[in-house]
Backbone bond lengths (Angstrom), bond angles and torsions (degrees), N, CA, C in turn:
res aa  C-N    CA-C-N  psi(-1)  N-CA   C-N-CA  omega(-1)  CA-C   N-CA-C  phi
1 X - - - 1.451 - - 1.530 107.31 -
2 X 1.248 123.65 133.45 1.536 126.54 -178.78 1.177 101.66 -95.48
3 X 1.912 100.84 96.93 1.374 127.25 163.55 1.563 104.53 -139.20
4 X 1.642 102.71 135.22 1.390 109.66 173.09 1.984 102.27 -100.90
5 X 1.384 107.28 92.64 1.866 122.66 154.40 1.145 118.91 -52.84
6 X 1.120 147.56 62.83 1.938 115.56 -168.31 1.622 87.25 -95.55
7 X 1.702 117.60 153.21 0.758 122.35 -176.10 1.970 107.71 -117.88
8 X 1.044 147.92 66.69 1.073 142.35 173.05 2.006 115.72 -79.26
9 X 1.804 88.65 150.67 1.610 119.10 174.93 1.366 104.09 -55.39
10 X 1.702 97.25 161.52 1.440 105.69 -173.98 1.670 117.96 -64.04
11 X 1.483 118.26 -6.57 1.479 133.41 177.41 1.493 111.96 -100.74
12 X 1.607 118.52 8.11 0.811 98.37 170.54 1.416 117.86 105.18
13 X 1.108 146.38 -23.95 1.617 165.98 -160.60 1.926 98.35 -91.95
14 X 1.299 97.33 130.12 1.729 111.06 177.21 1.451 105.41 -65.52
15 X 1.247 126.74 107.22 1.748 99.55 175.99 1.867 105.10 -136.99
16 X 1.323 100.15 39.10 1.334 108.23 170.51 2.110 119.52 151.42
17 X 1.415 95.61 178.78 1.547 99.25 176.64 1.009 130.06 -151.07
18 X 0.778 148.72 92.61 1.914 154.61 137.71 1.710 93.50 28.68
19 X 1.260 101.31 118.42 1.301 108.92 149.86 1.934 113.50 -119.46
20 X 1.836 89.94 141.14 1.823 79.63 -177.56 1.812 95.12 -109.97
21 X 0.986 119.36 158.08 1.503 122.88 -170.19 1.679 91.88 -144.42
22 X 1.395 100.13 112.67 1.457 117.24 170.07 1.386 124.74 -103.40
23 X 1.235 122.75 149.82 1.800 120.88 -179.42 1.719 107.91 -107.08
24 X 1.323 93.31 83.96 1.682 102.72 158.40 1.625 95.46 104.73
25 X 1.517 118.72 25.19 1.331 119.72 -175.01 1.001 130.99 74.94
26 X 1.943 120.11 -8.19 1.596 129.05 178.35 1.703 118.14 -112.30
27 X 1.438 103.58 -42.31 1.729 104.80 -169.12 1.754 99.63 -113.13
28 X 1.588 90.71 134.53 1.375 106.99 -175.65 1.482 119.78 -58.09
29 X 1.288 124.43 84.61 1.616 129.33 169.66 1.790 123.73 -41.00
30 X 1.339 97.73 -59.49 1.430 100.39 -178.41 1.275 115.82 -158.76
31 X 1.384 124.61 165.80 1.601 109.56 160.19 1.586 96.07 -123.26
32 X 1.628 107.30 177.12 1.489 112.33 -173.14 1.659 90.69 -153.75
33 X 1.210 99.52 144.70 1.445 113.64 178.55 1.813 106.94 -111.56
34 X 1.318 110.24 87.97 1.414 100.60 177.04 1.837 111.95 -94.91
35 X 1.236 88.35 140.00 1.825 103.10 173.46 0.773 112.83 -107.08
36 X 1.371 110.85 165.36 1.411 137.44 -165.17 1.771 117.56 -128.10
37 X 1.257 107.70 -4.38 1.117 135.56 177.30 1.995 131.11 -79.31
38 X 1.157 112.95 116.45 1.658 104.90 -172.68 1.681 103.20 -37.57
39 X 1.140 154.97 -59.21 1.386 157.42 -126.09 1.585 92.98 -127.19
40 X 1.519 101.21 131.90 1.280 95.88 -179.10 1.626 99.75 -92.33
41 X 1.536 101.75 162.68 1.265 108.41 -160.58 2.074 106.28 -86.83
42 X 1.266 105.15 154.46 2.117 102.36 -177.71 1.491 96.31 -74.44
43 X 1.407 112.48 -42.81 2.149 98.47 -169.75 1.076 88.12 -127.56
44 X 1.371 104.24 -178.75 1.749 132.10 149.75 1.720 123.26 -48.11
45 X 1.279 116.23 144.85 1.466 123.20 -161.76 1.664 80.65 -61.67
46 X 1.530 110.15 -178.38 1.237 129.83 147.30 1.161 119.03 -84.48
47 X 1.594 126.69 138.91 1.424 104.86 177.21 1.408 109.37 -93.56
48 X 0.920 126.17 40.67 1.810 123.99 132.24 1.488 108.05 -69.82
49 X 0.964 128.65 -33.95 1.452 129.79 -178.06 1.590 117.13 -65.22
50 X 1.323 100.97 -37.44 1.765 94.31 -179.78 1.360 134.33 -100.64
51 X 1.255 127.90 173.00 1.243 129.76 175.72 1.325 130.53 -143.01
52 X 1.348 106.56 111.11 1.680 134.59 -171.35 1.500 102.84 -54.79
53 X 1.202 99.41 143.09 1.523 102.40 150.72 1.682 106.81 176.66
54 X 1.758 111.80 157.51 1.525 104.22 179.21 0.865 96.16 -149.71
55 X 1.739 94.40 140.21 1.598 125.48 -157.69 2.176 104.33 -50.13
56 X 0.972 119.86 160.07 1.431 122.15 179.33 1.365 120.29 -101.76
């Protein structure tokens, strides 16, 4: 699905992204939190942390 997730720390630092994974392009399959970070992370960001947006 063409969505830009970025997921950044409370300072501000990029340290991952939302992936959305759809079934057949309509119903929401899954999401995935990929990092970018040495240590993988224990949960999911907060979503205070991220920021939506889709391409135009």
């Amino acid at each position: 699905m063409p969505v830009d997730a970025h997921v950044h720390n409370p300072s501000g630092a990029h340290i991952g992204e939302i992936l959305v994974w759809t079934d057949r392009g309509a119903t929401l399959a899954a999401l995935e939190f990929a990092w970018v970070t040495d240590a993988m992370p224990r949960s999911l960001p907060a979503i205070v942390n991220g920021r939506l947006s889709w391409p135009a």
